[in-house]
C-alpha positions in Angstrom: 83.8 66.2 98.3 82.3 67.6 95.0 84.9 69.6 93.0 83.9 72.0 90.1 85.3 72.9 87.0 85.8 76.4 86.3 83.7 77.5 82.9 84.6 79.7 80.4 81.7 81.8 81.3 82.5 82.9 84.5 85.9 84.6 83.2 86.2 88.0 81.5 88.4 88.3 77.9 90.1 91.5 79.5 91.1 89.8 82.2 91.8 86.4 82.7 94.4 84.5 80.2 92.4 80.4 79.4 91.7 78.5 82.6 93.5 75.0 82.1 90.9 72.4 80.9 89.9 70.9 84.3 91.6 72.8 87.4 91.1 71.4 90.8 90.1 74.1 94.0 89.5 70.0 96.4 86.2 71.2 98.2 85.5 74.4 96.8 82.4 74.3 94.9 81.6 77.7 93.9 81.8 82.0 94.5 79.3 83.4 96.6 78.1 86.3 97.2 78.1 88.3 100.2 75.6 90.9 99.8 72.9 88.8 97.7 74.3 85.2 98.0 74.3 84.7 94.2 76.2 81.5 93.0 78.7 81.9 90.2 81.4 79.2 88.7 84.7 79.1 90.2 87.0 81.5 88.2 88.9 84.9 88.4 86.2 87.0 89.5 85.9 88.9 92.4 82.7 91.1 92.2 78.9 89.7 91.7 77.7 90.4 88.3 73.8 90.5 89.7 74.5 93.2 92.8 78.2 93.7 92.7 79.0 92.6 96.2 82.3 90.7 96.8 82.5 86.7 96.3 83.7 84.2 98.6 84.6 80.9 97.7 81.7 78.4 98.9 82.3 74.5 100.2 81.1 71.1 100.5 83.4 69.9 103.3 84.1 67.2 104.5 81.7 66.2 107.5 81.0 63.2 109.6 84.1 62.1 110.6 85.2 65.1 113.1 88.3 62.4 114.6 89.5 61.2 111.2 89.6 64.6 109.4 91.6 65.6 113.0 94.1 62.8 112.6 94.5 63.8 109.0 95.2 67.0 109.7 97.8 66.5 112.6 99.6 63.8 109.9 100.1 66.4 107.4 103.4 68.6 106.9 103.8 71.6 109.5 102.6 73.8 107.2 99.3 75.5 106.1 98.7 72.4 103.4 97.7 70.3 106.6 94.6 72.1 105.9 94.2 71.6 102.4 91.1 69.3 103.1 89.5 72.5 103.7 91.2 75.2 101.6 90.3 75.6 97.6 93.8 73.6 96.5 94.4 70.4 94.4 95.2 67.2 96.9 98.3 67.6 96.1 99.2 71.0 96.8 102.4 69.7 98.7 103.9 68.7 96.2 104.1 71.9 94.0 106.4 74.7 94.4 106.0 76.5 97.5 107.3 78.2 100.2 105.3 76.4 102.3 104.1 79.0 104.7 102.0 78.4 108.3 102.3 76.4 111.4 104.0 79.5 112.9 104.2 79.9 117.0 102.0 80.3 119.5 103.8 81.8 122.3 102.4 81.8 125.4 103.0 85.2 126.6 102.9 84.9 130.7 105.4 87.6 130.9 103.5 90.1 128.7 100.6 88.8 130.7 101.9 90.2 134.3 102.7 93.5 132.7 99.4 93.7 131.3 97.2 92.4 134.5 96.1 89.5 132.5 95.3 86.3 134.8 94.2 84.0 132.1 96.1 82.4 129.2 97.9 85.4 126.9 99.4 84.1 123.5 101.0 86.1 121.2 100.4 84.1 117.4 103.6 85.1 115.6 103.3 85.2 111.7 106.7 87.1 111.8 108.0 83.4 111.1 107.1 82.8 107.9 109.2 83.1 104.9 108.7 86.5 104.0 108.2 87.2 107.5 104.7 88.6 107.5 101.1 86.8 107.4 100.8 87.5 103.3 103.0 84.5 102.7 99.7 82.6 103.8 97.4 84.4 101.5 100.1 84.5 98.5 100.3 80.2 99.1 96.6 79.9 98.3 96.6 82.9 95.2 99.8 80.8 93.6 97.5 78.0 92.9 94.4 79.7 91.6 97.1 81.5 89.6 98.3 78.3 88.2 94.5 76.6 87.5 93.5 79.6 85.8 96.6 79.8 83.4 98.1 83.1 84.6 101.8 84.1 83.3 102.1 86.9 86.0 101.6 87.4 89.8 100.9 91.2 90.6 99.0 92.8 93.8 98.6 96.3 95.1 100.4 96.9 98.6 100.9 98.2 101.8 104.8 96.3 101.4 104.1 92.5 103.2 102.1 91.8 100.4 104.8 93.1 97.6 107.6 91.0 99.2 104.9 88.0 99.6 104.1 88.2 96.0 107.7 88.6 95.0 108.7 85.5 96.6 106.3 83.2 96.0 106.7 83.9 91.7 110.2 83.2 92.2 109.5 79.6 94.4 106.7 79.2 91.6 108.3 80.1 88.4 105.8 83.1 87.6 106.6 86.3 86.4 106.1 89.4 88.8 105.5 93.1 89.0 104.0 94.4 92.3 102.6 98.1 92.8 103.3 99.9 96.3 102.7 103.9 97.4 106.2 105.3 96.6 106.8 106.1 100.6 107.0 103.1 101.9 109.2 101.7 104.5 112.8 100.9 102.9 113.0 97.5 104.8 109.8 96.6 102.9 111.2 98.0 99.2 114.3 96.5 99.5 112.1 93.3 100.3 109.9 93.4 97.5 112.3 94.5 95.1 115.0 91.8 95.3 113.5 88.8 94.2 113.9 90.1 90.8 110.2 90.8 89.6 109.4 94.3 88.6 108.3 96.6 91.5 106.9 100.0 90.6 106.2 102.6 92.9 103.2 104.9 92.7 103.3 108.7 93.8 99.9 108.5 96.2 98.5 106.6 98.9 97.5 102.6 98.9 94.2 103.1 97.9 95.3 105.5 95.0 97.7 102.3 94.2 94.5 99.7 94.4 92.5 102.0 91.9 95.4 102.3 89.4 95.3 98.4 89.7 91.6 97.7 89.0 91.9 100.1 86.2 95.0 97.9 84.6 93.2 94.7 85.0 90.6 95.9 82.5 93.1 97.0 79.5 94.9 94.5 77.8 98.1 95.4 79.0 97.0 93.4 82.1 95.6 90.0 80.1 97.6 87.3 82.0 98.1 89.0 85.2 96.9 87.4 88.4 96.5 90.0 90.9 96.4 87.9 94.0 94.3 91.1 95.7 91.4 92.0 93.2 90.9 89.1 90.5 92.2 86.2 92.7 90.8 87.7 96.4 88.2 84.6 96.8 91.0 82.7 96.7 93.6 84.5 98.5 91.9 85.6 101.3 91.5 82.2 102.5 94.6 81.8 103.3 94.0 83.3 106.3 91.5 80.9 107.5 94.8 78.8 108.4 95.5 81.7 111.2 92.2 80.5 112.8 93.0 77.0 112.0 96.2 76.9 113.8 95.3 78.7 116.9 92.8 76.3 117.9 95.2 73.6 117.2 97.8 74.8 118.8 95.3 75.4 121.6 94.4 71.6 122.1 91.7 72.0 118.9 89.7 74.9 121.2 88.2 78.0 120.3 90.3 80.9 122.1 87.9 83.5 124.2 88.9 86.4 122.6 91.3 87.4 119.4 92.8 90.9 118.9 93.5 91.1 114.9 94.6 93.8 113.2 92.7 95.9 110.4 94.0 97.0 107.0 91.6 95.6 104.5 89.6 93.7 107.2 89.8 90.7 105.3 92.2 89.1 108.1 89.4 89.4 110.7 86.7 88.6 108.6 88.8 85.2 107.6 89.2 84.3 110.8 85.9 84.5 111.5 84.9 82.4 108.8 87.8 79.7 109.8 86.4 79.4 113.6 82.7 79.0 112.6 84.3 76.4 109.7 85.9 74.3 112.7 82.6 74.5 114.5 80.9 73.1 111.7 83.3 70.1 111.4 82.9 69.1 115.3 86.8 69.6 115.1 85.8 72.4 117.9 83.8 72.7 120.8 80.8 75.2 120.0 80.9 78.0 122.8 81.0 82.2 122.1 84.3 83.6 121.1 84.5 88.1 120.8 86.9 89.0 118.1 88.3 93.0 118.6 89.6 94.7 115.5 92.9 96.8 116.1 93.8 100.2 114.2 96.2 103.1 114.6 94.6 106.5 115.3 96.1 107.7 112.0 93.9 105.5 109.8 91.0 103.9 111.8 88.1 104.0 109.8 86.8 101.2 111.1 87.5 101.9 114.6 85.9 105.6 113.9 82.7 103.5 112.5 82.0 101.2 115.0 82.3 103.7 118.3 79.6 106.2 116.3 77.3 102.9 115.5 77.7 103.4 112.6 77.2 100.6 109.7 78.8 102.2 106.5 83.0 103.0 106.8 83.5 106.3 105.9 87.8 106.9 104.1 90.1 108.4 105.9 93.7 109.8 104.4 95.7 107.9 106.2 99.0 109.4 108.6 100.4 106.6 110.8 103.8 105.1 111.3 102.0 101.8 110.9 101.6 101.9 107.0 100.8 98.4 106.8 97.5 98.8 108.2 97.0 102.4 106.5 94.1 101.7 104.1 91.5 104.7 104.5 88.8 102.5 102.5 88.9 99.5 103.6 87.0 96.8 101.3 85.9 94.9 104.1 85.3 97.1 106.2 81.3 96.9 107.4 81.9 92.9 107.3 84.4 93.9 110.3 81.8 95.8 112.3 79.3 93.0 112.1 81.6 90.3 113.2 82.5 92.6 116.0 79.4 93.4 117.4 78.0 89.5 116.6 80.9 88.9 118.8 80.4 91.1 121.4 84.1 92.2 120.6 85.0 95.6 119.9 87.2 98.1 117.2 89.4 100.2 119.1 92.7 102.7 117.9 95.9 103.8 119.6 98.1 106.6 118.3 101.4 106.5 116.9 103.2 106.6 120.2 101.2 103.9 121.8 102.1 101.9 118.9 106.3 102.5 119.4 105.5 101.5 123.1 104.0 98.5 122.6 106.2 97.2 120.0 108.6 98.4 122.7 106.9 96.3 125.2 106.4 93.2 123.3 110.4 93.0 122.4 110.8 93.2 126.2 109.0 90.6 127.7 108.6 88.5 125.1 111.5 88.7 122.7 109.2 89.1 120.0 110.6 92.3 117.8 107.1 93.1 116.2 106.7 95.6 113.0 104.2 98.3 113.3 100.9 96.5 112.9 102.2 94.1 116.1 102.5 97.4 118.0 98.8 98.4 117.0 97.8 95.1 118.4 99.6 94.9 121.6 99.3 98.7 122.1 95.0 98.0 121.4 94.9 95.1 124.1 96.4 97.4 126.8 93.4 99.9 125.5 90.9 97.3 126.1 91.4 95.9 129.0 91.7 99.4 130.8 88.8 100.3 129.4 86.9 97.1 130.7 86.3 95.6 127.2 88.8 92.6 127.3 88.0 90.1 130.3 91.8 89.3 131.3 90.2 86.2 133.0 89.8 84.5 129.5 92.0 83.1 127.2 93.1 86.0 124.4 95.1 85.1 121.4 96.7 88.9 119.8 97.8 88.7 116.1 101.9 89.7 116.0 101.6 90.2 111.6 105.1 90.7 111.0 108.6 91.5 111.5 110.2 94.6 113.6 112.9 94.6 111.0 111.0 96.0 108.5 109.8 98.6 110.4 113.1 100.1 112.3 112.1 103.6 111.6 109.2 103.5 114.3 111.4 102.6 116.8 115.0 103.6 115.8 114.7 107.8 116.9 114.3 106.3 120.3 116.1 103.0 120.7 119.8 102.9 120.7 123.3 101.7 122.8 122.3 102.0 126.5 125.7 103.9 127.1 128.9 104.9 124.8 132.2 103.9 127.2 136.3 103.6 126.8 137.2 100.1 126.4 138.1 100.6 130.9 136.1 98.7 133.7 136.8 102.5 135.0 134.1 103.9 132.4 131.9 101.1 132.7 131.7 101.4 136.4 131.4 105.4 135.7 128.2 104.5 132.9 126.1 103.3 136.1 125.2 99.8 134.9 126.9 97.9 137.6 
């Protein structure tokens, strides 16, 4: 597998503090554009300086040997460094400070199933068990190390909340320096969260995407040399980390694709990942080659995307987001036209559910399942139900739906109506009188 040096061309003064003199990204090869498909160096740069589309991190991986790059993978450490053979990290990632995120469950869901009339296989892919509890702990994992290559002193990130706590937590495993930026409204689970790992958290009077511009603008003054933002100068590199979401459903599935995946929609960079990490496992022979649909989830509050792809349209028009499910409420969401082509290549969908749909399906998930999901499980679950009573999801076919994080962070959705099923005097009298014998 070739591996590339990063240049000192390909990184901006204003930005970047000196790569180290020869990092290793294993079979990463180069950025890539999206839009235009220019090829730059691998470095801390995230837009295209011929057409300024985003960059992706390009590959030589390892074909020919589908079985031994399986058993490989199956030997490694339950974790998302199994993958590492396909993921821009040094060979021995494993052996850095981590907090090793990944390998979380896949639960079939037969209970959830019946409720929902599903007669195929129903798995619930919960990424509430990793170490920060949400999904970002994947994508952190992957930004720590372009952080280190590159010669970074600082971990920062613009965030919905996962991300802050992600980021938070991974500088402290890692021995960076931190300070993360979140809209000043947030969720308190998720400020307490971010805030005590010890990094510098700063709040910002506006919405996410008022946050994200305030970042782009600091990583262009000098206050901001040094600074890996894991979001806008690292996202190549970061957003692969959730290629390991595909990666691990289809080996938890027996190495198969799944029919249909339900993923949830903030930036779209999730879904788009996923995509990538499917057609990746194609490409090796580590899957079988057949269709898969992939349906985007949002809530009603902030569904761009959704709004996008039921007009036909092709360009995501911002929305001013209002939903309980603020981890999802980006009203501009970067990848957001990427989403609508990977859903209609799919033949998948983008769907919404309001604020209420969401409690009830969080609701619903805790109850068959056990699985307490925060508000962007709820969109997910709630958007399932949606689709398959609108005739969109075959419930014949095996469907794998995207749980992102953890309930706990989110009690104010559900806490106005969840409580004690009854109050009673310590008496067998009153317990008999509450009705629940």
């Amino acid at each position: 597998m070739a591996v590339q040096s990063v240049e000192s061309s390909t990184t901006s003064s204003d930005t970047a503090a000196p790569a180290s003199t020869s990092p290793s990204f294993g079979p990463a090869v180069a950025l890539s554009c999206r839009e235009c498909g220019e090829r730059f160096d691998l470095g801390p740069i995230f837009a295209c300086a011929a057409c300024f589309g985003p960059l992706e991190i390009a590959y030589e991986l390892p074909t020919g040997d589908p079985e031994g790059l399986r058993r490989r993978i199956e030997a490694g450490p339950n974790n998302i460094w199994r993958y590492a053979p396909l993921l821009p990290v040094p060979a021995d990632v494993a052996d850095t400070p981590s907090l090793n995120p990944g390998f979380t469950k896949l639960v079939k869901a037969d209970n959830l199933a019946r409720e929902l009339g599903v007669t195929g296989e129903l798995h619930i892919k919960d990424d509430s068990g990793n170490p920060t509890h949400s999904f970002k702990d994947r994508v952190v994992a992957i930004a720590v190390q372009a952080a280190r290559a590159f010669g970074f002193t600082t971990l920062s990130c613009s965030s919905t909340g996962n991300l802050a706590g992600a980021v938070g937590a991974a500088a402290a495993r890692a021995g960076f320096r931190s300070c993360v930026f979140i809209p000043h409204d947030l969720e308190a689970g998720k400020v307490v969260m971010a805030a005590v790992y010890g990094g510098d958290l700063v709040g910002i009077e506006g919405t996410y995407d008022d946050v994200n511009r305030f970042c782009s603008e600091l990583i262009g003054d000098p206050a901001g040399e040094g600074w890996g933002f894991v979001n806008v100068n690292l996202r190549p590199y970061y957003g692969e980390g959730s290629k390991t979401l595909a990666y691990e459903i289809c080996e938890q599935l027996g190495w198969r694709l799944p029919d249909q995946i339900v993923v949830p929609i903030a930036s779209g960079s999730q879904l788009t990942k996923i995509d990538k990490g499917l057609k990746e496992l194609i490409q090796l022979g580590l899957v079988e080659d057949r269709p898969y649909k992939i349906f985007g989830a949002q809530a009603e509050g902030c569904s761009p995307v959704s709004a996008a792809f039921k007009a036909g349209h092709d360009v995501v028009r911002p929305q001013k987001p209002n939903t309980i499910a603020k981890s999802l409420a980006i009203g501009n969401p970067a990848d957001g036209p990427y989403v609508l082509d990977i859903a209609r290549r799919t033949g998948g969908a983008v769907e919404d559910v309001t604020d209420e749909q969401v409690v009830d399906a969080i609701k619903l998930l805790a109850r068959t399942e056990g699985i307490f999901a925060e508000t962007a499980g709820g969109v997910t679950v709630g958007v399932t139900r949606k689709l398959i009573e609108d005739g969109l999801l075959d419930p014949a076919l095996t469907t794998v739906v995207l749980n992102t994080g953890d309930g706990l962070k989110t009690l104010d959705a559900v806490a106005p109506t969840t409580g004690p099923s009854a109050t009673i005097r310590p008496t067998l009298d009153s317990f008999r009188e509450a009705g629940l014998v």
